[in-house]
N, C-alpha and C positions, 0 to 999 in steps of 0.2 A: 382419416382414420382407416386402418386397416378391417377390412371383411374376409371374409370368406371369397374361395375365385365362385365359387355357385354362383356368390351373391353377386360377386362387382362384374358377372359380364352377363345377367342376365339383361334380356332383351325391354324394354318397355312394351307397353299393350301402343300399335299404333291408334287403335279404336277410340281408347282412353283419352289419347294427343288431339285426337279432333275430338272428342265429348267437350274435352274442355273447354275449344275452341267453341262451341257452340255453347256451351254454358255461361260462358263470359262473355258471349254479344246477347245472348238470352238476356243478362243482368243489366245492359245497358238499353235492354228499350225493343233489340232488333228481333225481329218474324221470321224464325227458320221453322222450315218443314224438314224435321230430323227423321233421317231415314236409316240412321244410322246404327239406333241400339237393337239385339235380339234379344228386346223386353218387349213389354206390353205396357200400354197405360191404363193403368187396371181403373179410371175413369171411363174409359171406354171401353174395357174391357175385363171387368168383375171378375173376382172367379165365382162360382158357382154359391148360389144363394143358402145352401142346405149345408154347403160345406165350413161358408163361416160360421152356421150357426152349429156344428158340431166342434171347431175350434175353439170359440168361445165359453160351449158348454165345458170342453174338455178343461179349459183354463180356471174357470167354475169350480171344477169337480178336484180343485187341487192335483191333477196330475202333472207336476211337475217336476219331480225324479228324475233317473236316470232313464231310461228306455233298454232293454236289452242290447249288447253288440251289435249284433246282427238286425235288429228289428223287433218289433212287437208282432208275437204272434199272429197275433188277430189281424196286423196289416197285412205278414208274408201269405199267409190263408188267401186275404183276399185277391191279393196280386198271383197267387197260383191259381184261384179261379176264374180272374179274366184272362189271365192269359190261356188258358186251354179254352174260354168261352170265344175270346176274341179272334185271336190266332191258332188254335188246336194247340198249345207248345204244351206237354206237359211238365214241368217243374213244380217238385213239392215244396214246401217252406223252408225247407232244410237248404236248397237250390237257392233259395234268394236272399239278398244282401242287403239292409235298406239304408241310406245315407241321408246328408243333407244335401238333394241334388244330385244331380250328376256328374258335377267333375270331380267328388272323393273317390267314383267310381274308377272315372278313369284314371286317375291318376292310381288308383292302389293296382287298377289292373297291370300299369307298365312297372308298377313295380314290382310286382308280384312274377314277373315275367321275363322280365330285362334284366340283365346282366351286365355290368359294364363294357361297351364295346361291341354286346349284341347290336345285329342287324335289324331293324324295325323299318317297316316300308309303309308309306301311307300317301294319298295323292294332293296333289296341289291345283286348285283351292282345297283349302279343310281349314276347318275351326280347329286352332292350338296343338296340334298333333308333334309341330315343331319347338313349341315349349317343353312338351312333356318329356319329348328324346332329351331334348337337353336337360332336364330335371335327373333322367336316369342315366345321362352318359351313354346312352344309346350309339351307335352310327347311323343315323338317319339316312334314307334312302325317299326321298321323295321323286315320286314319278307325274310329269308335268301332261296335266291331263289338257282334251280340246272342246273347244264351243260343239264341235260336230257331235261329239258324242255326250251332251249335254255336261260338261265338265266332270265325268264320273271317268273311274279309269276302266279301262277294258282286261279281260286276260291277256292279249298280248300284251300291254301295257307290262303289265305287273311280271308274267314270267319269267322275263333278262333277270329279274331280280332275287328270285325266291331262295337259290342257293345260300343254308345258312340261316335265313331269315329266321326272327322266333316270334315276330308278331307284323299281322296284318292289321291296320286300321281304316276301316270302312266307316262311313255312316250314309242312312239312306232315310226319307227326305235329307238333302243335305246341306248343309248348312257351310258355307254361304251362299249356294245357289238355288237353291229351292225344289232341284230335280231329283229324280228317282232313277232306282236302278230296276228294270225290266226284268221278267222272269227270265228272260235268256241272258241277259248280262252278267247276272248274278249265278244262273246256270253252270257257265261255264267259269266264273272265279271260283267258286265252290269245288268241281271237277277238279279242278289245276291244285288246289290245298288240298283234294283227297288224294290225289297223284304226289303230290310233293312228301306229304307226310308217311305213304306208304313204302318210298325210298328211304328214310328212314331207323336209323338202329335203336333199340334200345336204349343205348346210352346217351343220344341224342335227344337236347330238347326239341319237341315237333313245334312246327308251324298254326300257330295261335291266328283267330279271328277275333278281334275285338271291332263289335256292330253296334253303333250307335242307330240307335232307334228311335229318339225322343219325340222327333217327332211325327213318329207312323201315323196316328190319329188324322193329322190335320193333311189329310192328300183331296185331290181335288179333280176326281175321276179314274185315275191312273191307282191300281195294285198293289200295295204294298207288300214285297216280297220277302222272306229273310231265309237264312240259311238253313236252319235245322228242319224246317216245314220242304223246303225243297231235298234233301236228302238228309234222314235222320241221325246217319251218319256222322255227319257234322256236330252232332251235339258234344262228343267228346273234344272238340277245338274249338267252340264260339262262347265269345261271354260276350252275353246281350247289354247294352245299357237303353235305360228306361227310367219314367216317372211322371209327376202329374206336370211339371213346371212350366212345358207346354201347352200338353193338350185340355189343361183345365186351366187356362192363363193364370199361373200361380209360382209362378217364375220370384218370387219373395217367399214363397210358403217351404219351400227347400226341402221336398220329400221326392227321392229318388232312388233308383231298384236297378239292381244288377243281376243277372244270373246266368249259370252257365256250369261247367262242373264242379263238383262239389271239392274235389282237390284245390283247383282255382281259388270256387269261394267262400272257403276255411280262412287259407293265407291271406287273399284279400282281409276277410274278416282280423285275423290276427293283427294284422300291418294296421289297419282301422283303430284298432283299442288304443293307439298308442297316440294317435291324433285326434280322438276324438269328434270325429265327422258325421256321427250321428242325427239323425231330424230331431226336432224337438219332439219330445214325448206325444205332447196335446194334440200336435199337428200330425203325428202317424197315429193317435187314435181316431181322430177325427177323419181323415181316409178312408179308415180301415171301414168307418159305419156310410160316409158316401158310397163304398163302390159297393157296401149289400146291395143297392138297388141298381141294377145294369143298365136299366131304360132307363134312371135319370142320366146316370154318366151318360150314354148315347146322345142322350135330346140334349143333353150341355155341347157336348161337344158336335154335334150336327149342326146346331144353331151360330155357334162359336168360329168354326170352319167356312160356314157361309158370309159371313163376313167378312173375315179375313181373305176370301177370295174373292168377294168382290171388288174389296179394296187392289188388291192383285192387279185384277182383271180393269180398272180403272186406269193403272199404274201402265198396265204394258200395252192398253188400249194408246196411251197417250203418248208413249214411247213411238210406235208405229204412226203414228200419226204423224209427229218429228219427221220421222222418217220418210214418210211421202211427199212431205216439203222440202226435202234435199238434205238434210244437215245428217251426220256422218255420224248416226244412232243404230242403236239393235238390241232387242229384249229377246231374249227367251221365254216362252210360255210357263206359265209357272202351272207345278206339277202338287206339290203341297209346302208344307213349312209355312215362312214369313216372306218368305224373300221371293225377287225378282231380281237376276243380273240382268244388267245394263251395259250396253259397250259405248263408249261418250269416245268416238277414235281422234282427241281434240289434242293429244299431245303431241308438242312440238310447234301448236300454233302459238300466234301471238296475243298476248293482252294489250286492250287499251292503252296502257302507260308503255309499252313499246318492250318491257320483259316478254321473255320465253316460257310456258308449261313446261320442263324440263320430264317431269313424272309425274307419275298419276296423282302422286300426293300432294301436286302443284295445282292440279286441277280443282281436288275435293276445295283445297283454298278458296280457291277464286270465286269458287260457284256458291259457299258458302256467304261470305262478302257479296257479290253481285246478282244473287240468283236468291239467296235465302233457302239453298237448298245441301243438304247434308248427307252425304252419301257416304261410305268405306271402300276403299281399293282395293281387291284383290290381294295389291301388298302386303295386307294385313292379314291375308290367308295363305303365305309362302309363296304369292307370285314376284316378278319382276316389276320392280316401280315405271317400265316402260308397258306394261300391258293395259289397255285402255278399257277393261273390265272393271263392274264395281256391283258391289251387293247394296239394295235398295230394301230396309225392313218396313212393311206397311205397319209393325205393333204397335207402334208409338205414335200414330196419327189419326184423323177421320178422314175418310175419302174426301167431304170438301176442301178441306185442306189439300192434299193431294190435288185437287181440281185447281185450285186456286196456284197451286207449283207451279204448273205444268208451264203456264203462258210467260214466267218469271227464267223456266231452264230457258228456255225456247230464246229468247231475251237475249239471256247472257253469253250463249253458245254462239248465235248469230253476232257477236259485237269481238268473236275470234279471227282471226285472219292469218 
């Protein structure tokens, strides 16, 4: 039967293709340490005790209506005052956009933005960035970033490209790698979009930053930088994305914030009405009375981060260790987020039964069946299926479990040749 072209050539989620994979040896019996989702298992990982019980109450109190466009008051209020408490940003409620989550966000932003045809640039890895182009008919421009510069892209990087461009997309912790962008990194992309955009006519759309933020909270020594605090400048070109779905593991609860100029997020808003993307009522009043108290958020999310790092630090402890006994491994330090890349450089060798690892998505196979261990390829974040990178999420596991992987990778990788 005939569809729509949107529809018959969109892409499948490769992520999804091994979920399933792992769900259906799950149901038969087998022991994977899935490393896979950027969820949480809110068994091990709650979200905050104060904040179900304002959901609850909210659900209680009959609030179950509609929620304003934009947000409830009482949320945008309080998301204007962490963010000037947290990060100095000031944005008033009128500035902020509240959704189900973060991706109505971005998604209203490329469209709100994109034109068909327009140039949009964003780097490789990135979470979905190449969906979204092709949702707006974009000309995507991906720029293939390297392990050296913790897979973020640099100003030169991006440059060759900016002619014409009408949106940047960044995100910093980022996802899928786990790394962060420096104050000087970020210095000098900011500089090159105040340069580009003052070339510029009038009648010219400028060059848009679209900064994913979600998960700023969760870093792990390292600074979290953004653009408007580094030159205030920028506030007329960056729309922030934000929310709890992280940094209060509530990744189910689907309350997320965008802000940036208010021309931005009107349209945004507008474009919103019409899909219906809003948080459920209860659950943005229920925020809105969590984050009156800023020392709880804190002490949740210090506590929350600590764990999550050390799950991390387990992970990449045991990766290096691989590594000292010869097998053809490499972690990157993880900086915040969920994640740990991993480099498994085992493509091309051979398996047991005498096949080839052809790509990396031959790998996550194998190691899945032979290892019990479940990782994502880069491929699934706009790399090449020959790149022998992969994102490792700790949300969905306990460190002994993690413990209990390691001697199982180790196993399966040594039985390559």
């Amino acid at each position: 039967m005939k569809v729509s072209k949107l529809a018959a050539n969109l892409i499948g989620s490769e992520i999804v293709k091994i979920g399933n994979e792992v769900n259906d040896l799950k149901a038969k019996g087998a022991e994977i340490a899935n490393l896979t989702i950027g969820d949480l298992n809110s068994n091990i990982y709650p979200i905050p005790a104060q904040l179900k019980e304002e959901i609850q109450k909210a659900y209680q109190n009959n609030l179950t209506n509609y929620p304003p466009a934009n947000g409830l008051l009482s949320l945008r209020n309080a998301v204007s005052k962490d963010l000037k408490t947290r990060w100095n940003l000031d944005y008033s409620a009128n500035d902020i956009l509240i959704t189900a989550g973060s991706r109505p966000l971005i998604y209203a932003v490329y469209k709100t933005i994109v034109d068909e045809g327009d140039k949009v640039i964003y780097p490789t890895p990135s979470w979905n960035n190449n969906h979204y182009a092709y949702l707006t008919s974009a000309n995507a421009v991906e720029v293939k970033t390297k392990p050296e510069t913790n897979f973020l892209p640099t100003a030169d990087d991006l440059r060759p490209h900016l002619d014409g461009a009408v949106l940047l997309a960044l995100c910093s912790p980022l996802n899928p790698t786990g790394t962060m962008f420096t104050k000087e990194q970020l210095t000098e992309i900011c500089e090159m979009i105040l340069a580009e955009n003052k070339k510029r006519g009038a009648d010219e759309k400028p060059l848009y930053l679209m900064y994913d933020q979600i998960y700023s909270n969760l870093t792990f020594g390292a600074e979290h930088v953004d653009p408007v605090s580094l030159f205030p400048e920028m506030r007329e070109y960056t729309i922030y994305i934000d929310g709890i779905s992280k940094c209060l593991a509530a990744t189910g609860v689907r309350v997320g914030w965008g802000f940036g100029p208010s021309h931005i997020i009107d349209k945004m808003k507008a474009l919103l009405t019409h899909v219906g993307a809003w948080a459920p009522k209860p659950e943005q009043e229920a925020t809105a009375k969590y984050y009156e108290n800023t020392a709880e958020v804190n002490n949740f999310v210090n506590e929350f981060k600590g764990k999550l790092e050390a799950s991390l630090k387990v992970l990449h402890q045991g990766i290096q260790d691989l590594k000292g006994k010869g097998l053809a491994v490499e972690s990157i330090k993880p900086m915040g987020a969920l994640y740990l890349t991993i480099k498994l450089d085992y493509i091309g060798k051979t398996k047991p039964d005498g096949s080839v690892l052809e790509s990396s998505s031959d790998l996550v196979f194998y190691l899945i069946n032979e290892a019990g261990v479940a990782l994502v390829p880069f491929s699934a974040f706009g790399e090449e299926k020959s790149e022998p990178w992969f994102r490792a999420s700790v949300g969905g596991i306990a460190i002994n479990e993690i413990e209990v992987m390691l001697p199982k990778l180790e196993a399966a990788l040594n039985k390559l040749a």
